[in-house]
Every structure is written in C-alpha cells, then in structure tokens.
C-alpha positions in Angstrom: 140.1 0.9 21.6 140.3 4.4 23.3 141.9 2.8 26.4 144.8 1.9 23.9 145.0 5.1 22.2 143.2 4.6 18.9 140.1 4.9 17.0 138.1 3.0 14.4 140.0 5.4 11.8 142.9 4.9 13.3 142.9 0.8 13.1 141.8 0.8 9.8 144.6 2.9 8.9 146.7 0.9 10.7 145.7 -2.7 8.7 146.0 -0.3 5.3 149.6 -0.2 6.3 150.4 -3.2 7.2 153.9 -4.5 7.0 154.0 -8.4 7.6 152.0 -11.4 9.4 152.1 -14.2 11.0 150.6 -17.1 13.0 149.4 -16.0 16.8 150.2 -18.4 19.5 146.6 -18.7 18.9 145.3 -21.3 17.0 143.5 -19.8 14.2 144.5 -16.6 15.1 147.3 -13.8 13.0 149.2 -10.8 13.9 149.4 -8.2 11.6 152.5 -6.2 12.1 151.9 -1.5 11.2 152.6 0.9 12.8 151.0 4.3 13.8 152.3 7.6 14.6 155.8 6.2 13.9 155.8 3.6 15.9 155.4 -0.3 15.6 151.8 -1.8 16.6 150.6 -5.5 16.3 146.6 -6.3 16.1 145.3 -9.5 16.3 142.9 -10.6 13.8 140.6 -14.0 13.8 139.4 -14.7 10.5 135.5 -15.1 10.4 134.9 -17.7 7.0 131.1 -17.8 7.6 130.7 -13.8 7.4 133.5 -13.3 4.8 135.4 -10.8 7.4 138.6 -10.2 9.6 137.6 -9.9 12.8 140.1 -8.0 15.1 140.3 -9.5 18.5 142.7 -6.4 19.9 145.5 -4.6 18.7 148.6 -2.9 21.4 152.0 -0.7 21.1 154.6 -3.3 20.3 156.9 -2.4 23.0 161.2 -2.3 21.8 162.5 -6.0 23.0 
C-alpha cells in the first residue's frame, strides 16, 4: 500500500465511497471504482465465501484514458 500512496485508512475510505463495479478480466475477480483525494482509483477485490470477507488483491490511480 505505501508504495501506491495509501494506508489501511485510506482504502477503507476509499471502498466507503465507492461509485460502481464490475467484473475484472479476472475470473472471479471485481473492480471497485472511488476515488481519493479527488481523484479516480480502482481496487481489485476477490471475494473470499469460506471467511465471509472481500479480500483486496491491490488497488492503483486510475490514470485519464
């Protein structure tokens, strides 16, 4: 996380806000669409049905396409 810029705090912040998902080119796998310090971030998230949680696999800056 700190080599992207973020903290714990930060990401769960981040998935409190969150905008929109959708499928990830992985199988299994979602991208949650927020944003953070006004600007647009994607995490990917891998639900985890044995343990009941969302695990987040990473989470970058979406860069302007």
């Amino acid at each position: 996380m700190e080599d992207r810029g973020f903290n714990e705090i930060e990401l769960r912040g981040m998935m409190q806000r969150a905008t929109a998902w959708r499928p990830s080119a992985w199988e299994g796998r979602f991208v949650v669409e927020s944003a953070m310090t006004g600007r647009p971030w994607e995490i990917v998230v891998e639900p985890d049905a044995a343990g009941k949680r969302l695990v987040v696999v990473t989470a970058y800056r979406k860069e302007p396409s």
